[in-house]
C-alpha positions in Angstrom: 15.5 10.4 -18.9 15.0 6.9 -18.0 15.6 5.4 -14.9 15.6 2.3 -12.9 11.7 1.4 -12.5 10.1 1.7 -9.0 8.6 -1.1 -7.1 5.7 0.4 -5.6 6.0 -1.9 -3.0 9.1 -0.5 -1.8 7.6 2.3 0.2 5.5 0.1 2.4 8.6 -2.7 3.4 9.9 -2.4 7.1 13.4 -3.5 7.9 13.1 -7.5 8.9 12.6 -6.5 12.8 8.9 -5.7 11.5 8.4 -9.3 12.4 10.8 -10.4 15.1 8.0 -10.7 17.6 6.3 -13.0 15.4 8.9 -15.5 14.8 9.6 -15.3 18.3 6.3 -16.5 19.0 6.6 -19.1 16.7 10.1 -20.4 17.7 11.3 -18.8 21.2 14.9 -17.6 19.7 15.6 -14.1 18.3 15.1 -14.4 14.9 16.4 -11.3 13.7 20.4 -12.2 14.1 19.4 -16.0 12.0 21.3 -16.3 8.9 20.3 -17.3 5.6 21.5 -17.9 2.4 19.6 -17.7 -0.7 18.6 -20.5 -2.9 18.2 -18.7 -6.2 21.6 -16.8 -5.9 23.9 -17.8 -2.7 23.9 -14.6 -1.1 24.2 -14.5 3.1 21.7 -12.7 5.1 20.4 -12.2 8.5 16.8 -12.0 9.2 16.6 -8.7 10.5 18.4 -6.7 7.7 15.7 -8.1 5.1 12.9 -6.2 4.1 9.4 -6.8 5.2 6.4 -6.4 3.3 3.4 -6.8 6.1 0.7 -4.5 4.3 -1.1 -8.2 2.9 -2.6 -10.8 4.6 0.7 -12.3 5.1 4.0 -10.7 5.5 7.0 -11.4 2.8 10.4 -10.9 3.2 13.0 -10.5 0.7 16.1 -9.0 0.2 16.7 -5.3 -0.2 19.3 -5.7 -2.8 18.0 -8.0 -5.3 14.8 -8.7 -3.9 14.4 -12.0 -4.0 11.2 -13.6 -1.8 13.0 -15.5 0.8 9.8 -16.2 3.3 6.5 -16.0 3.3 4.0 -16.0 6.4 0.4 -16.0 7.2 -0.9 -16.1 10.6 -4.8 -17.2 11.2 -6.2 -17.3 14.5 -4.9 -20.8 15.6 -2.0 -21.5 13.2 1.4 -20.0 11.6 1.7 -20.8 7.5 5.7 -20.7 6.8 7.0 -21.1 3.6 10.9 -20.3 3.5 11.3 -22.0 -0.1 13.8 -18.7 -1.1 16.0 -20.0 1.3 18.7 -22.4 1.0 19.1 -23.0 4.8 17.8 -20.9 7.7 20.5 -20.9 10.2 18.9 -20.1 14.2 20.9 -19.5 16.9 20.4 -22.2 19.9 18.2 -20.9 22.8 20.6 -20.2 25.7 19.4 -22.2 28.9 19.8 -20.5 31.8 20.9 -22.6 34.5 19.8 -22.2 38.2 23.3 -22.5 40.3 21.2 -23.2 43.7 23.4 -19.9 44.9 20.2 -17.6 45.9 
């Protein structure tokens, strides 16, 4: 019987979240509600419902569904490599400012 083949890969991918911290780091929002949209297909996405492949020396993520590579990241010691080339536009929420009232 012959089935749908296996990526091997598929056992080691974490949900998106895997690397909220991260992108956090880099760019002091929470990534995992951002929204993108694919460039080889259209699709819609948020960050945190992709899967996460961090067993390398970067991390990949891509969509479960059809598993398309959406972004790729490698950290070194001083510096972030991000290539989001999968997506069509990376939406990220604004940074909500808290501001002081002067009422404490």
């Amino acid at each position: 019987m012959a089935g749908k083949p296996v990526d091997e890969n598929i056992s080691l991918m974490l949900d998106g979240n895997a690397v909220a911290g991260l992108l956090y780091e880099l760019i002091d929002v929470d990534m995992t509600v951002a929204s993108l949209e694919c460039a080889s297909c259209g699709r819609h996405g948020e960050m945190g419902s992709l899967w996460a492949l961090v067993e390398s020396p970067g991390y990949v993520l891509r969509y479960p569904d059809w598993q398309n590579i959406v972004m790729r990241m490698t950290v070194t010691p001083d510096q972030i490599y991000l290539d989001v080339r999968g997506a069509a536009h990376l939406r990220i929420p604004k940074k909500k400012l808290l501001i002081n009232s002067g009422d404490d």
